[in-house]
Structures are given as C-alpha cells and as structure tokens.
C-alpha positions in Angstrom: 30.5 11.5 1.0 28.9 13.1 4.1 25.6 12.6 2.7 26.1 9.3 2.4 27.1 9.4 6.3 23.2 11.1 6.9 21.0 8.5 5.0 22.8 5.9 7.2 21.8 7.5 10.3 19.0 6.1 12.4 18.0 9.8 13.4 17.8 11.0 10.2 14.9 8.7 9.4 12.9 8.9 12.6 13.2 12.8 12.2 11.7 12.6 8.6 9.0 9.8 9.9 8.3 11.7 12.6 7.5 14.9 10.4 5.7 13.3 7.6 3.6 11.5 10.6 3.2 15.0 12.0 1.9 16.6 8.8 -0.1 13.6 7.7 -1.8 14.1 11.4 -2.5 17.8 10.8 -3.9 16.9 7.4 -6.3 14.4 8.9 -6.8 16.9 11.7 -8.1 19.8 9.0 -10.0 17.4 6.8 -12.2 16.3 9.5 -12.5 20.0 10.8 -14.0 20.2 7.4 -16.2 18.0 7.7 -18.1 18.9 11.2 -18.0 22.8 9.1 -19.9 20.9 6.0 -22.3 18.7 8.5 -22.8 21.9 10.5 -23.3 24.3 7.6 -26.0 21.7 5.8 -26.6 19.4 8.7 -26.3 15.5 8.3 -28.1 14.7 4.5 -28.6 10.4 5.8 -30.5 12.1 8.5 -32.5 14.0 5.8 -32.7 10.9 3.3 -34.1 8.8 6.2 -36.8 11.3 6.9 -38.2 11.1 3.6 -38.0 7.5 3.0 -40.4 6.8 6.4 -42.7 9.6 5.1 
C-alpha cells in the first residue's frame, strides 16, 4: 500500500522529471561535444563540398 502512497505524490514525479530532464541534458550536452571533436578532427565537409563545386 505505501507504494501506492509514492506514485500519488507530486514530488515523486518532479524528482523523476527532473532527473530524466537532467540526463537527457547531459546526453545532449556529450553528443554535441562529439560533434565540435568530429568537425574539429576532419573540419566542416559542406565547407569542403562548397569548395569543389565553385572550382
């Protein structure tokens, strides 16, 4: 019965959206740290594809 008592509880669900937001954030964070590493690593390949075209 008590867990019954938790899922009815307003802080219950603001804790566990507040640390799915907080994980999903730090996902989003690393993914685009990725990204700058890829673009930095092998620089921007539009850039590159636009160079070629005008040539």
């Amino acid at each position: 019965m008590e867990i019954r008592n938790v899922l009815k509880d307003k802080k219950f669900w603001f804790a566990s959206f507040l640390i799915a937001w907080a994980a999903a954030l730090q996902g989003h964070m690393m993914w685009l740290q990725r990204q700058d590493s890829f673009k930095q690593k092998f620089g921007n390949l539009e850039h590159k594809n636009e160079d070629t075209v005008d040539e």
